[in-house]
N, C-alpha and C positions, 0 to 999 in steps of 0.2 A: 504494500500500500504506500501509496504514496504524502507525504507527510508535508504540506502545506505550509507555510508559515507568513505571515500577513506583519508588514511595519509599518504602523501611523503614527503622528503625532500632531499636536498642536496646543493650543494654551487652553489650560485649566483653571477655572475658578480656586480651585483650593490646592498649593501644592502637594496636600497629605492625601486626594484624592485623584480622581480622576474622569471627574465630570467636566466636558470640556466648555467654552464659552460659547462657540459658535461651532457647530457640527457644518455648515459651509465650507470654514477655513479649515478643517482637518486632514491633513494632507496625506494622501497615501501614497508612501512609499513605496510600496512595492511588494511581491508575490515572491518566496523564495520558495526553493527544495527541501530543505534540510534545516533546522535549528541552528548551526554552526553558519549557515550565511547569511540568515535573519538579525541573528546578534552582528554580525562583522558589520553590516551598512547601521541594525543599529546606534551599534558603538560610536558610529560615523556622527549620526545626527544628533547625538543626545550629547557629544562633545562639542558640537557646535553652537550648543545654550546650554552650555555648564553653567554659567553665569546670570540665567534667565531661569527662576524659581518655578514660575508659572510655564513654561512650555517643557513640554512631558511627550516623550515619544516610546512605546510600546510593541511588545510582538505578541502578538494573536497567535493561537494555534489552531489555522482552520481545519485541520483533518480531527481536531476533538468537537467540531463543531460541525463540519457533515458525516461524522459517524460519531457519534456520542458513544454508542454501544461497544464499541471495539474493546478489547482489552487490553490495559496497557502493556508496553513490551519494553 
């Protein structure tokens, strides 16, 4: 199976959460294969507003999200 991985981000009301302000400007990053290259463009954009509290960027796991049922492995 193939194992999905989703990177958005954009600014959040609350840096301890992540309810974001404008779901508009929430920028999606991109679609990767594998969790090791989700995190590396990660890494990318979340060093780029290390300095900025408010914008929060995240990786999704959509293969837990079109198969819920699966078992983990």
């Amino acid at each position: 199976m193939q194992k999905l991985h989703l990177v958005m981000g954009g600014r959040v009301k609350d840096p301890q959460h992540l309810e974001f302000v404008d779901l508009n400007a929430v920028q999606l990053v991109g679609v990767y294969p594998d969790y090791a290259s989700a995190e590396e463009v990660w890494r990318s954009y979340a060093q780029r507003t290390v300095d900025d509290a408010e914008m929060r960027y995240v990786i999704v796991h959509l293969h837990k999200l079109l198969e819920p049922d699966l078992p983990p492995q």
